[in-house]
C-alpha positions in Angstrom: -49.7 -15.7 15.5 -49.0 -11.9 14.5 -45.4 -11.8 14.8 -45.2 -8.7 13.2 -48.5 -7.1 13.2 -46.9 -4.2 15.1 -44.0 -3.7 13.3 -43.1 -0.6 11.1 -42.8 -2.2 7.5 -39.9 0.4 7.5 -38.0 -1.5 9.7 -35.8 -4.1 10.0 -38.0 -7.8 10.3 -37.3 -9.0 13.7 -34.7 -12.1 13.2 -36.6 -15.5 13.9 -34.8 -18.2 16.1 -35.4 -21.5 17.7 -33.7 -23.6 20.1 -33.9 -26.6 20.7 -33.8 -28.4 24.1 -35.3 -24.4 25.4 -35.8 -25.6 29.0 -32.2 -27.3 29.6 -29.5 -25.1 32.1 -27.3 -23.9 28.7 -30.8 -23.5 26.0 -32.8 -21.3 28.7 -29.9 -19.1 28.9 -29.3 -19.0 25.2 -33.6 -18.4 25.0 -32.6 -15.5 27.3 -29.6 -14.1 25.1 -31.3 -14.1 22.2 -35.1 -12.3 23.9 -32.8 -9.3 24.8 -31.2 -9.3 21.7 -34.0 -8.5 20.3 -35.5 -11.7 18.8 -38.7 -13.9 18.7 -38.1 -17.6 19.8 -39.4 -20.2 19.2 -38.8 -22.6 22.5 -38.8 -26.4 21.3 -39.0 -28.8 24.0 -40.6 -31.6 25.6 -44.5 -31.0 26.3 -43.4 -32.4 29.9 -40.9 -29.4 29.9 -43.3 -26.7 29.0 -43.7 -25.9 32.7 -40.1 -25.1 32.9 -40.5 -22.5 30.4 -43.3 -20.7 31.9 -40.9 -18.1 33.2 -39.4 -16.7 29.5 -43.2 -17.2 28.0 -44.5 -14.8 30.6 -41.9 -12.5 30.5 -41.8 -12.2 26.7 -45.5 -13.3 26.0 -45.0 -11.6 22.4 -41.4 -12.4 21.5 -41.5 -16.2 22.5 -43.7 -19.3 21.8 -43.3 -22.7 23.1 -43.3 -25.6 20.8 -43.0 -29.2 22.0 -40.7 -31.1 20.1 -39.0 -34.2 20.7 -36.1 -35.1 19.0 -36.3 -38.5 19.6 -39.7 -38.7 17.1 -38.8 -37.5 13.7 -43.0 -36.3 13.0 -42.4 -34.4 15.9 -39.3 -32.7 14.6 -41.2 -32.3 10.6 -44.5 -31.0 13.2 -42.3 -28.6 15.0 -40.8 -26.9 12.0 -43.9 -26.4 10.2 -45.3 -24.5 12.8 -43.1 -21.9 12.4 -43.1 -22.0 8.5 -46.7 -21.7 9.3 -46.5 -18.3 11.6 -43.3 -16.8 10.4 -42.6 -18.1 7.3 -38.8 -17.9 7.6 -36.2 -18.5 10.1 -33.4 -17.1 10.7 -31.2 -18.8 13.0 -31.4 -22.1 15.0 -29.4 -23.2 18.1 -29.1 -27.2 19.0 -28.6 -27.2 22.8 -30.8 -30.4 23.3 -28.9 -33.5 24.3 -28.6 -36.7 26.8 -25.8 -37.8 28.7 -25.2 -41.0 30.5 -22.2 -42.4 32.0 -21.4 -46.3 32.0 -18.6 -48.4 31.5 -17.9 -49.1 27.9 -18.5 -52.4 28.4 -21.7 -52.2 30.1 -23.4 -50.2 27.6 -26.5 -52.1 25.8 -27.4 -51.4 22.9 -30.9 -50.1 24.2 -28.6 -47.1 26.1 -26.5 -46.9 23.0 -29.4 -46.0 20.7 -31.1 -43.6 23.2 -28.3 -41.1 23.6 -27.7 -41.5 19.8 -31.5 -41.0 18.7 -31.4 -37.5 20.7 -27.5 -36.4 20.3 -27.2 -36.9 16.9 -30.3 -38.3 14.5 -32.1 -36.0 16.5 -30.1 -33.0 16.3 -29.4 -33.7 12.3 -32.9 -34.2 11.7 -33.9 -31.0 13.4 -30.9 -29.0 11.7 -32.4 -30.2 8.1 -35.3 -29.3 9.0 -34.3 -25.7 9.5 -32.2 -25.9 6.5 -34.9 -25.7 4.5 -36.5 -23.3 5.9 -33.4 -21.2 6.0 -32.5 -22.3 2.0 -35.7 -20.7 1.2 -35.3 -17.5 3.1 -31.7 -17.1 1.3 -29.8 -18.0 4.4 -29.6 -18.0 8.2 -27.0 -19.6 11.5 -27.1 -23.2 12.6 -25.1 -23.7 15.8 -24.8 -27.0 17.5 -24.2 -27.2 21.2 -21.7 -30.0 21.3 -19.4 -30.4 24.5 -15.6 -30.5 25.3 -16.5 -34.1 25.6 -16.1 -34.2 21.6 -12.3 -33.7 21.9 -11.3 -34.4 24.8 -13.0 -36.8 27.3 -12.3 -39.6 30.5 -13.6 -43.3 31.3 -17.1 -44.1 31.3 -18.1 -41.1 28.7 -18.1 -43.5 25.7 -21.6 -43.2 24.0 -21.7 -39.3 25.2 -18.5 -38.5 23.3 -18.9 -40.5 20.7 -22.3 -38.1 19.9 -20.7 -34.8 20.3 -17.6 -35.6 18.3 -20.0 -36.5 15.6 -22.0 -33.4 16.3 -18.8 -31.4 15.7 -17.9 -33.5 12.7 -21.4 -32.6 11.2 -20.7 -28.9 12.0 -17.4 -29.2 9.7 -19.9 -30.6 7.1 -22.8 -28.4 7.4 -20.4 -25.7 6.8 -18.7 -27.0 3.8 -22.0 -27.8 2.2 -24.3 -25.3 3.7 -22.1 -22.0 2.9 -22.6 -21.3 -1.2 -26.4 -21.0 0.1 -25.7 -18.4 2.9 -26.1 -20.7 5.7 -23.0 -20.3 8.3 -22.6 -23.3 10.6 -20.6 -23.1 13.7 -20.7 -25.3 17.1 -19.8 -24.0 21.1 -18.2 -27.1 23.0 -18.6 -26.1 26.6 -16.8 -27.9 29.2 -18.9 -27.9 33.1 -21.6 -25.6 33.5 -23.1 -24.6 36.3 -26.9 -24.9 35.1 -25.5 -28.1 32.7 -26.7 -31.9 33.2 -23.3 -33.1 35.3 -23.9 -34.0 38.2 -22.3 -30.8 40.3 -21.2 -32.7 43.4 -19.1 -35.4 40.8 -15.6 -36.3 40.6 -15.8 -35.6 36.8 -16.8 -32.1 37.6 -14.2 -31.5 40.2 -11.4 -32.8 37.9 -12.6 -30.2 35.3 -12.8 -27.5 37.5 -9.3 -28.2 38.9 -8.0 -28.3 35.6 -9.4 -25.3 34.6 -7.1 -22.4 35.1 -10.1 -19.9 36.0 -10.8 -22.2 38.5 -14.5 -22.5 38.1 -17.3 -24.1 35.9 -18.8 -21.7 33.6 -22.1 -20.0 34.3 -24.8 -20.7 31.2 -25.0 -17.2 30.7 -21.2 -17.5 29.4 -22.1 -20.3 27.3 -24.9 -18.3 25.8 -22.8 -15.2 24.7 -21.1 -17.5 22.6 -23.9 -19.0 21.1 -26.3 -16.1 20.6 -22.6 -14.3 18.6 -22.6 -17.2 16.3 -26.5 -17.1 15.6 -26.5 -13.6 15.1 -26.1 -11.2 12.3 -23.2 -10.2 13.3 -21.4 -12.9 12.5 -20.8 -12.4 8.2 -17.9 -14.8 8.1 -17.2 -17.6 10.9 -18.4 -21.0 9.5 -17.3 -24.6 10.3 -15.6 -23.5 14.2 -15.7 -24.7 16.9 -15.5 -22.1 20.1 -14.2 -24.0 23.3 -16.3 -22.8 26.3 -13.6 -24.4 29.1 -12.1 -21.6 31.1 -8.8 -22.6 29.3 -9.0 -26.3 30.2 -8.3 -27.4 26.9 -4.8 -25.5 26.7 -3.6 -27.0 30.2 -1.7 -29.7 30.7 -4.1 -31.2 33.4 -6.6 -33.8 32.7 -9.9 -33.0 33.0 -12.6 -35.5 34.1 
């Protein structure tokens, strides 16, 4: 793929991002974000999902590519990365924003449930960031940022195995950015509370208590979660590493409790 044929070799390289989980609510907007930054993107997803994306591909036909990738397979992942070592030969900057979610009472959760929200939340998502690691170590440096939830900190019956993989996905973060840092990677997560576009169910009584406790008084729009993301990822940011920014409307400071 000629990334760059056209480009002055005068000029700046255009930056080189994936995300992950490209055809969810909050990784299409991010996909978005960074396109009118000024990026090329890679879009890994499920091959069933490619239809999803259809929209970004045609309206960016030479500044995005899709790449199916699931995160549940770890050849896929390995695949998925070396396709863009293959075509760009660097990467700049990778956004998580792939994830499950199910909600069960602890004590109904088999382990079959258990191990599916933990193969894509968390071996999934570390497996992917290593990947991009290495690419990035290579390349002397780049932006991992996870897309964990509010869930990780703060969270309400029947959430068990979901918040149990984002507050290990912000753990990681802390870790990433302790170990990643003396090789210029900078690692940072957004924990969103309810988005509009995001996988809870919009008409649920865990969405209402959110909102409700949300002194904005709304959900946030994927767009918002983006802004946050696309900061962290870009070149702009010289000297946040191992932070989490709360996406929540101010949720998290209130005294309510959030669902």
């Amino acid at each position: 793929m000629p990334i760059f044929s056209t480009m002055n070799t005068q000029e700046v390289p255009m930056r080189i991002t994936v995300v992950v989980g490209a055809a969810g609510g909050i990784g299409s907007a991010i996909a978005e974000a960074l396109l009118e930054s000024g990026d090329f993107v890679y879009l890994f997803d499920l091959e069933a999902s490619r239809g999803r994306l259809v929209s970004i591909l045609d309206r960016w036909p030479d500044r995005s590519a899709f790449v199916s990738c699931d995160l549940a397979s770890s050849t896929s992942i390995d695949q998925a990365f070396a396709n863009v070592a293959d075509e760009s030969g660097r990467l700049d900057a990778c956004v998580n924003a792939a994830g499950v979610i199910r909600r069960e009472r602890f004590v109904d959760v088999n382990r079959h449930d258990l191990e599916a929200v933990m193969a894509v939340n968390v071996t999934g998502a570390y497996l992917a960031l290593q990947a991009a690691t290495r690419l990035m170590t290579a390349n002397g440096g780049g932006r991992l940022v996870t897309i964990a939830s509010a869930h990780g900190l703060r969270t309400t019956a029947e959430r068990s195995s979901y918040a149990m993989s984002k507050g290990a996905i912000l753990a990681l973060t802390r870790a990433l950015a302790v170990e990643l840092g003396p090789q210029g990677i900078l690692v940072n997560a957004v924990a969103p509370g309810p988005v509009s576009a995001g996988m809870q169910d919009a008409q649920s009584e865990s969405r209402r208590l959110w909102q409700a406790a949300t002194p904005l008084g709304r959900v946030a729009k994927a767009s918002e979660v983006a802004q946050a993301a696309v900061f962290l990822a870009s070149a702009s940011n010289t000297f946040i590493s191992g932070d989490t920014l709360i996406v929540d409307g101010g949720a998290s400071a209130a005294l309510g409790q959030p669902g």
